[in-house]
N, C-alpha and C positions, 0 to 999 in steps of 0.2 A: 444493476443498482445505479442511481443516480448519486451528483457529488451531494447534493441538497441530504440524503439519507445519510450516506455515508460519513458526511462530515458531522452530522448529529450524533451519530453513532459513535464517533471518536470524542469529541466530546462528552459524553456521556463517560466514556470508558477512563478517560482520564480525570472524570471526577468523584468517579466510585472508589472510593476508600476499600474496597475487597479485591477490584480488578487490580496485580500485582505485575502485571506483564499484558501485552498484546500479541497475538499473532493474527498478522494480516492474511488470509489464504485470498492467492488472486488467478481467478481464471478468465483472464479477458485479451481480447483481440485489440483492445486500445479505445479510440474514442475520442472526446474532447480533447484538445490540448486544453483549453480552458481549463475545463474541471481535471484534468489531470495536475496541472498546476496546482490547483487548490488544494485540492486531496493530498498531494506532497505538502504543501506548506502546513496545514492542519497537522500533516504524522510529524513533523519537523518539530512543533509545538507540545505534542504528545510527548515525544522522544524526552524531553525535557523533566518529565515527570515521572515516564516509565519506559522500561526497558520495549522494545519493538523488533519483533521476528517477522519476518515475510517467509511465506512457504507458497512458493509458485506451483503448480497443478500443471494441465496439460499445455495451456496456453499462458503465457503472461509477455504480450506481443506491447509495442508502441506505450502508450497510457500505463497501460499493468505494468510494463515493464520498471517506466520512468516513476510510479508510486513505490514500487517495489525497493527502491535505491533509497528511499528513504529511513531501510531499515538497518539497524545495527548489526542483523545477520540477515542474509539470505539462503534458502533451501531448495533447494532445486533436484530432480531426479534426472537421471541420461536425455530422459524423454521427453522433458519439459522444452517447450520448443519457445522460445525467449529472444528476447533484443528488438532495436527498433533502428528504423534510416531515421537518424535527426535528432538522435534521443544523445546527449553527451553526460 
């Protein structure tokens, strides 16, 4: 998924009067810093109007990870293999 969808997507979600909550599920190896950027700053916005779960999957590496932190909770299983060099 691209930032370009995804940020559509969040906006979308934060302006549906039905959607009461988000959960982000993220499986990804990372990726842009750019759009990882963006995508944080976008949930950061979100956050603001609705509550934000991240539920990390197999992978939630660099990018995933760094979106990931913008949620109010994080989920994660034993197996979820997570974290990045660079990511503070």
């Amino acid at each position: 998924i691209g930032s370009h969808t995804l940020i559509q997507q969040i906006r979308n979600a934060a302006r549906d009067p039905q959607v009461k909550a988000v959960v982000l599920r993220v499986q990804s190896p990372g990726g842009s810093a750019l759009a990882s950027d963006v995508i944080w700053n976008e949930l950061i916005q979100l956050k603001k109007k609705k509550p934000l779960y991240a539920s990390m999957s197999d992978l939630a590496a660099s990018g995933g990870y760094f979106i990931a932190m913008a949620a109010d909770t994080i989920f994660a299983n034993q197996y979820s293999l997570t974290g990045s060099i660079g990511v503070f």
